[in-house]
C-alpha positions in Angstrom: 54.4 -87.2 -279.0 56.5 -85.3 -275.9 57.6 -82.5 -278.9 53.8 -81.8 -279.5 52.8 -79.6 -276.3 56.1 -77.5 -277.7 55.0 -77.2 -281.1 51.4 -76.0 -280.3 53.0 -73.3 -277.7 55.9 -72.2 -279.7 53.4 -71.4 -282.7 50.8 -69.5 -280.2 53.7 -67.3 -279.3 55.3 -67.1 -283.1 51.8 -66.1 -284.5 51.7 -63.2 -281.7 55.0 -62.0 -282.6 53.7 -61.9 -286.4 50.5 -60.7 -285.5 52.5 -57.6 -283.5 54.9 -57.3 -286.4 52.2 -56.7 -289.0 50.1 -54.4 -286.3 53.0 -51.8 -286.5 52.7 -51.5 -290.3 50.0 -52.5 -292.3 46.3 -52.1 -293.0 43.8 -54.2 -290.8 43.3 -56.9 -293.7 46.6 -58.4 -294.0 46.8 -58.8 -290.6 44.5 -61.1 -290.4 45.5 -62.6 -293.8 49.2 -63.4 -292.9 48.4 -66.0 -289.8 45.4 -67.2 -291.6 47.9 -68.1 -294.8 50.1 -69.2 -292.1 47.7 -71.8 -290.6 46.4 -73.1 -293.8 49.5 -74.0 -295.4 50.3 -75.3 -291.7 47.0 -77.6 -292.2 48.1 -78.8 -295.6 51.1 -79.7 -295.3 50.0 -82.0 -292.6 47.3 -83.3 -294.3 49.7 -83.9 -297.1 52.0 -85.8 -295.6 50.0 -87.4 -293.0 52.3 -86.4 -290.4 49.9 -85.5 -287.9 49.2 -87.9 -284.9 45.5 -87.8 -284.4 44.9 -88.6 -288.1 46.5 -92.3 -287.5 44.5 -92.6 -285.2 42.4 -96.0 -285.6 38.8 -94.0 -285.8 40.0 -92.5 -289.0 40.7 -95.9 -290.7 38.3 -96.9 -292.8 38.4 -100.4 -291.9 36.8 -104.0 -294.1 33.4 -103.7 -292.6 32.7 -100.2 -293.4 33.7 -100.4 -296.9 31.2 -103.4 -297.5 28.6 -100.8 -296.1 29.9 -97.7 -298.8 30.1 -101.4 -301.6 26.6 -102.3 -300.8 25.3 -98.7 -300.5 26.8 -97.9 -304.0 24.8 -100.9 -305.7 21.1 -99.6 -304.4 19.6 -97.6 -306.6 19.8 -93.7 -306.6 15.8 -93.1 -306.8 14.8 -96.1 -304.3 13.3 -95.5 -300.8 14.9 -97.0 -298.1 14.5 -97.8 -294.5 17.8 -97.9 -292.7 19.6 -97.4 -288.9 20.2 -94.1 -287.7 23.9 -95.1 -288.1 23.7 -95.9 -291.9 20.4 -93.4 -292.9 22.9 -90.2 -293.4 24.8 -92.5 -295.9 21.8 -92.8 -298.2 21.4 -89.4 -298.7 21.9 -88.9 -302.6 18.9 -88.8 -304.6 17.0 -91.3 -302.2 13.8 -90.8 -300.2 15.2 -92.1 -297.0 13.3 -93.1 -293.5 14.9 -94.0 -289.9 14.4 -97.8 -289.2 11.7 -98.8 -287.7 9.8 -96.4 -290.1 9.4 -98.5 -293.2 6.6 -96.9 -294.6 6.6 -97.2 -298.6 10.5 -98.3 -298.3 11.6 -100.9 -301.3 14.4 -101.7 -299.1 15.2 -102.1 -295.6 19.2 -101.6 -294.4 20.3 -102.5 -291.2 22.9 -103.3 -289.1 23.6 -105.2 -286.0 26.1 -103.9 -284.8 25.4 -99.9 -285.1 22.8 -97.8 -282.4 19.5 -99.8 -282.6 17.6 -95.8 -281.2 14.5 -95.1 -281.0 14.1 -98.9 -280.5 15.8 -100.8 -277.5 17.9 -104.1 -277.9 15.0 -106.2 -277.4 12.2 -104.5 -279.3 14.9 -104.1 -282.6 15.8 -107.8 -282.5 12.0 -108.8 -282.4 10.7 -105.7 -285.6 14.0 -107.4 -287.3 13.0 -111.7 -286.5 9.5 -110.2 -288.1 11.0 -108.5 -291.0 12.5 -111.7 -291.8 9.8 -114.2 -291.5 7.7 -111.4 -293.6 6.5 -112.5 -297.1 6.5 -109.4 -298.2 10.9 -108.7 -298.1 12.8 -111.3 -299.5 16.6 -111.1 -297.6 19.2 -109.6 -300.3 22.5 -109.6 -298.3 23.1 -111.0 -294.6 26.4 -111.7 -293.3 28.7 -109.5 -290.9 25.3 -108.3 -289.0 24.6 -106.7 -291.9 20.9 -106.8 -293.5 19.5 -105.4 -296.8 15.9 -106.5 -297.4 14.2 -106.2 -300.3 10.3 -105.6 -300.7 8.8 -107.9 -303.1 6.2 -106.9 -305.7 2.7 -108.5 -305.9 2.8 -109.9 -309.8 
């Protein structure tokens, strides 16, 4: 981690030397195409090999809980209307007619989540519209574990 600081300096000054290099003889594409190529295949190979830092970082790892959110969002179907949290909503974006919780409007389903931002709503007034939802006749409780909820409306026969 000390070697970093280095790194990033050394390659400032490195792409300036380049950058005056190519100034003294070429056109004024390529000298903006060399450090670009430079940086990309910089960028790659990092990506590639993982050997960056920041990408081990904890907030990239996909951990248990969110892939039972990406497991459950792959089973709904793609042309049903859903009501879900701000934090899930811009999950449910393929092919689906989708509304911020506590918009339910003519949702089939409703998806929330404990444990993500309850906005527009506060703590209280979520936990109350979400003890209603479940004592409602009209959703019948499809999944519920992990403070995960996905309701389903049912149809009048």
């Amino acid at each position: 981690m000390s070697v970093l600081p280095f790194l990033f300096i050394s390659s400032i000054y490195g792409l300036k030397n380049i950058m005056n290099f190519v100034n003294l003889r070429t056109s004024s594409y390529v000298k903006y195409f060399i450090p670009s190529i430079i940086i990309s295949v910089f960028s790659l190979h990092n990506w590639y090999l993982n050997t960056f830092p920041v990408l081990k970082s904890e907030i990239f790892i996909k951990k248990e809980y969110h892939k039972l959110i990406d497991n459950i969002i792959k089973n709904l179907p793609t042309n049903s209307v859903i009501s879900a949290q701000t934090t899930i909503a811009p999950h449910l974006f393929r092919n689906r007619k989708v509304y911020c919780f506590p918009d339910i409007l003519d949702a089939e389903y409703i998806f929330l989540d404990y444990n993500g931002f309850k906005f527009p709503l506060d703590e209280k007034e979520y936990f109350k519209k979400v003890n209603e939802l479940l004592s409602d006749d009209k959703y019948k409780v499809i999944y519920q574990n992990n403070g995960i909820i996905l309701l389903k409306k049912k149809y009048q026969k």
